[in-house]
KEMARFI-955352 format. One record per residue (C-alpha): residue in one letter; chain; x, y, z. Coordinates in steps of 0.5 Angstrom, whole numbers. Example, Ala and Ser with C-alpha at 12.3 -4.5 7.8 and 13.67 -1.06 7.14 Angstrom:
[A A [25 -9 16]] [S A [27 -2 14]] 
This chain:
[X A [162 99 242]] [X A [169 102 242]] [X A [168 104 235]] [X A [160 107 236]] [X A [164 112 242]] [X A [170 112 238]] [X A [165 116 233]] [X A [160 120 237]] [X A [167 123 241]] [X A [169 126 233]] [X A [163 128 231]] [X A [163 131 238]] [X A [170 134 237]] [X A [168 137 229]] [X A [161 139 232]] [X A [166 144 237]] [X A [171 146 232]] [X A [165 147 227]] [X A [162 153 233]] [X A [168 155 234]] [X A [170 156 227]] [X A [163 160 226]] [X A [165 164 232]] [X A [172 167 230]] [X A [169 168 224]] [X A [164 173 227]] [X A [170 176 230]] [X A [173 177 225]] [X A [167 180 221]] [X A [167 184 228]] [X A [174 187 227]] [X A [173 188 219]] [X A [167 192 221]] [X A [170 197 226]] [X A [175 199 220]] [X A [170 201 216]] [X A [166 204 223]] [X A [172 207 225]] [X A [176 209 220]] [X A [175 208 212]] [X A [168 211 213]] [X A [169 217 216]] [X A [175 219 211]] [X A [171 218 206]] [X A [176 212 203]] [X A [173 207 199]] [X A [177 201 201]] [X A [176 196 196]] [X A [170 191 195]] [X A [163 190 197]] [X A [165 196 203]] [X A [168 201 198]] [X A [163 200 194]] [X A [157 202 199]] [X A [162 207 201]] [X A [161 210 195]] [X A [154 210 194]] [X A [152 212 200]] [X A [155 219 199]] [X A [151 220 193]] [X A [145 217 197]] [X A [146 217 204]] [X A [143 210 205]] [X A [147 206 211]] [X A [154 203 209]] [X A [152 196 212]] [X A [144 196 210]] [X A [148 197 202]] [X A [153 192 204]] [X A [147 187 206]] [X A [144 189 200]] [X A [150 187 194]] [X A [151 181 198]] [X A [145 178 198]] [X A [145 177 190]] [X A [152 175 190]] [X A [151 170 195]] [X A [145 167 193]] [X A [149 166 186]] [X A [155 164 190]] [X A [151 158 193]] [X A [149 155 186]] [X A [156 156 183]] [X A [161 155 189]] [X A [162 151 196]] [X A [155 151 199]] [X A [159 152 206]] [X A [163 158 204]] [X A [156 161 203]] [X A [153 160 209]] [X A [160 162 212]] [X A [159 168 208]] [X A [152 169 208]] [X A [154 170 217]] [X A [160 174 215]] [X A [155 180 212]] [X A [150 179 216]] [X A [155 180 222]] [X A [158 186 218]] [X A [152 190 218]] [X A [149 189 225]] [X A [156 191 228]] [X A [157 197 223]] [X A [150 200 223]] [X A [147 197 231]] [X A [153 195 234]] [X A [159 201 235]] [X A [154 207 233]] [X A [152 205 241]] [X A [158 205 244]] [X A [164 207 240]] [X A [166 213 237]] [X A [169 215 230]] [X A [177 217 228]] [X A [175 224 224]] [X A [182 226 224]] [X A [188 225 219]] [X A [187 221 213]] [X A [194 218 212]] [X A [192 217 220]] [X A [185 213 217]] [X A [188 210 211]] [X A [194 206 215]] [X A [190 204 221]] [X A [185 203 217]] [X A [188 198 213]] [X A [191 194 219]] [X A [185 193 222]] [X A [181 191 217]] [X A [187 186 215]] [X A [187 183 221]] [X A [179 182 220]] [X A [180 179 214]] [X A [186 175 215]] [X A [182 172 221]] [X A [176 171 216]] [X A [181 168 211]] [X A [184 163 216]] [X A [177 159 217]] [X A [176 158 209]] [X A [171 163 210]] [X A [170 171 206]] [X A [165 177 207]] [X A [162 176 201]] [X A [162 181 195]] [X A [168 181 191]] [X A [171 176 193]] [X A [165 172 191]] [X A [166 175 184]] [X A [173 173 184]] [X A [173 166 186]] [X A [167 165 180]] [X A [171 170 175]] [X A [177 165 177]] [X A [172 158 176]] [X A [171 161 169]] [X A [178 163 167]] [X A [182 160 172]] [X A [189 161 167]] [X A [188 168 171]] [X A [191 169 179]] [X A [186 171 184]] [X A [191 176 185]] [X A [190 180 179]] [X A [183 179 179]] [X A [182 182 185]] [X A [188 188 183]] [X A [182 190 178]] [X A [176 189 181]] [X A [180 194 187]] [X A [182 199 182]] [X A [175 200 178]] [X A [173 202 186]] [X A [178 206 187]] [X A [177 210 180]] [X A [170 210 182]] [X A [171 214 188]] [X A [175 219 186]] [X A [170 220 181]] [X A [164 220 186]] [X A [168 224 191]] [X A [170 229 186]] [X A [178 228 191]] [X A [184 224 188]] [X A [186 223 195]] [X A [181 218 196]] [X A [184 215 191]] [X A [191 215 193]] [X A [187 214 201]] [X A [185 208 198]] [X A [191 205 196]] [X A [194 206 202]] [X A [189 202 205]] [X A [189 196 200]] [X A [197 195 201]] [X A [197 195 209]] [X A [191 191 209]] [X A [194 186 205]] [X A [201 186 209]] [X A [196 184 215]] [X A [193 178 212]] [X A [199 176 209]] [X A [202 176 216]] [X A [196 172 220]] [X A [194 167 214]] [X A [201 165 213]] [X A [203 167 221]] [X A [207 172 220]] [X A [212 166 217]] [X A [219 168 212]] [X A [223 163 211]] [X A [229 161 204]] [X A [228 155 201]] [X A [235 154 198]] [X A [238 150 192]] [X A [245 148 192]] [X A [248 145 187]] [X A [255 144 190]] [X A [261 138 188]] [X A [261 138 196]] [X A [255 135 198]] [X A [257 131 204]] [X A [261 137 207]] [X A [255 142 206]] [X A [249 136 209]] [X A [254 137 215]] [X A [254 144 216]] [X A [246 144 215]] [X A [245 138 220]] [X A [249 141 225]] [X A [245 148 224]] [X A [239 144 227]] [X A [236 143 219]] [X A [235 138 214]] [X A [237 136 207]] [X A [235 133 202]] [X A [240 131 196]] [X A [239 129 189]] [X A [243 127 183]] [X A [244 132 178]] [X A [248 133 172]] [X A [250 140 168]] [X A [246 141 161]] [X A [252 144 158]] [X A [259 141 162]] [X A [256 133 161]] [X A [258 134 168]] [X A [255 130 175]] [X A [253 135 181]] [X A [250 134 186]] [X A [243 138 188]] [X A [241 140 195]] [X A [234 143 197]] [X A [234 145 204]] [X A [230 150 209]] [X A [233 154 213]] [X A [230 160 218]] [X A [231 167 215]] [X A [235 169 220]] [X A [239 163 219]] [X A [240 164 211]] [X A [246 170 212]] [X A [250 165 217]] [X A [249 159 211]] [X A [251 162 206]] [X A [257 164 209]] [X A [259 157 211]] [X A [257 154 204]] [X A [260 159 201]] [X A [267 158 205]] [X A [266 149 204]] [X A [265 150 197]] [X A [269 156 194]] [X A [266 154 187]] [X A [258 153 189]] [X A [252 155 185]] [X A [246 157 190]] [X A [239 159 188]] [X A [234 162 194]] [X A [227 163 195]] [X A [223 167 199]] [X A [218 161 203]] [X A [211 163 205]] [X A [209 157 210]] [X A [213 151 211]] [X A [210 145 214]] [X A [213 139 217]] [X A [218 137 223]] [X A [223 142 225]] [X A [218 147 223]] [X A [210 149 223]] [X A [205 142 225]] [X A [200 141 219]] [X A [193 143 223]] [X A [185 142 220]] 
């Protein structure tokens, strides 16, 4: 009987995660919307993706921006459900349809646009449309367009990255739109909106987090774990040995906060005169003494 509760209070839990992953979806969407609403759109800035492009058509056609969106998704969705996960879509498929009410029906009712600046545009553009879609990115969700085509150009040539299809896709837009407008500033616009907006989904999809995973190779290793333990950190040494000398080293990988990296290398440094490190920048580190793994 425990095991029959046990089973109805998970399908319970993921029946609430579920909704509430829909729902910050759709205010993600909501926010990615208002960008457009109020800031690329009036500037006539065409921001990369499904939105740049129905920007750039509906300067040549005068139909809506949303109605546009709706229509190019429609097709990429109904081939996205045959060629990629079928729940993607249908986060995607509300994504769109949320993106076009609140841009056509929604703000036009109660918000005003920014008809000012165009640096001022492209910036805040950019920073509210990131902050939407880092939101959307975060719950495994898109909001359609080219980022449909991107995944399934990836399925096909995965030897490519994500990044540089989308760096292409965003560049024939952006071309576009300096044709269209007859104005290079709507390039040059654009690309300001595209770095700004990729600043802010980087920080709400990876937390904002920068850490340095270090590569010590040092003939002091108990000395140094020392040092890293007592700094609150953990270490992990292995045994190596020198290509060209023959010699035994010892490696250690550790993790430290950035603003902890410039007070280690000081330590190491002054432990082992003749230490050899290597250090990367660190996106996201999950685990003990860092950030929890989460579904």
């Amino acid at each position: 009987m425990s095991g029959v509760k046990k089973s109805k209070g998970d399908i319970f839990k993921k029946i609430i995660k579920t909704i509430a992953d829909y729902i910050i979806v759709l205010i993600g969407t909501s926010i990615f919307a208002f960008g457009v609403y109020a800031f690329t759109a009036p500037a006539s800035i065409a921001p990369g993706g499904v939105a740049g492009i129905s920007t750039i058509i509906n300067h040549v056609s005068g139909i809506s921006i949303g109605i546009l969106y709706a229509i190019i998704n429609i097709p990429l969705i109904i081939v996205g459900f045959i060629m990629l996960s079928k729940r993607l879509m249908i986060r995607s498929l509300i994504s769109v349809a949320t993106f076009t009410l609140m841009l056509d029906y929604i703000y036009p009712l109660f918000m005003s646009e920014y008809n000012g600046d165009g640096i001022l545009s492209s910036i805040f553009g950019g920073i509210v449309l990131g902050i939407g879609l880092g939101i959307v990115y975060s719950k495994e969700a898109t909001t359609g367009g080219t980022d449909i085509v991107n995944r399934i150009i990836l399925k096909f040539f995965p030897y490519f990255k994500i990044g540089q299809i989308t760096f292409f896709t965003d560049t024939i837009i952006i071309i576009s739109a300096m044709l269209v407008f007859r104005d290079i500033n709507a390039g040059l616009y654009a690309i300001i909106v595209i770095f700004c907006q990729g600043r802010m989904i980087d920080k709400l999809v990876y937390g904002g987090f920068e850490a340095k995973l270090l590569t010590i190779f040092t003939d002091k290793p108990q000395e140094i774990s020392k040092i890293i333990m007592k700094m609150g950190r953990g270490a992990t040494i292995v045994d190596g040995k020198g290509a060209y000398s023959g010699n035994n080293k010892n490696v250690l990988y550790t993790v430290v906060q950035k603003n902890q990296y410039f007070k280690f290398k000081k330590l190491i440094r002054q432990t082992d005169p003749n230490v050899f490190l290597t250090v990367s920048s660190v996106n996201e580190v999950l685990g003990t003494g860092f950030k929890e793994f989460k579904e």
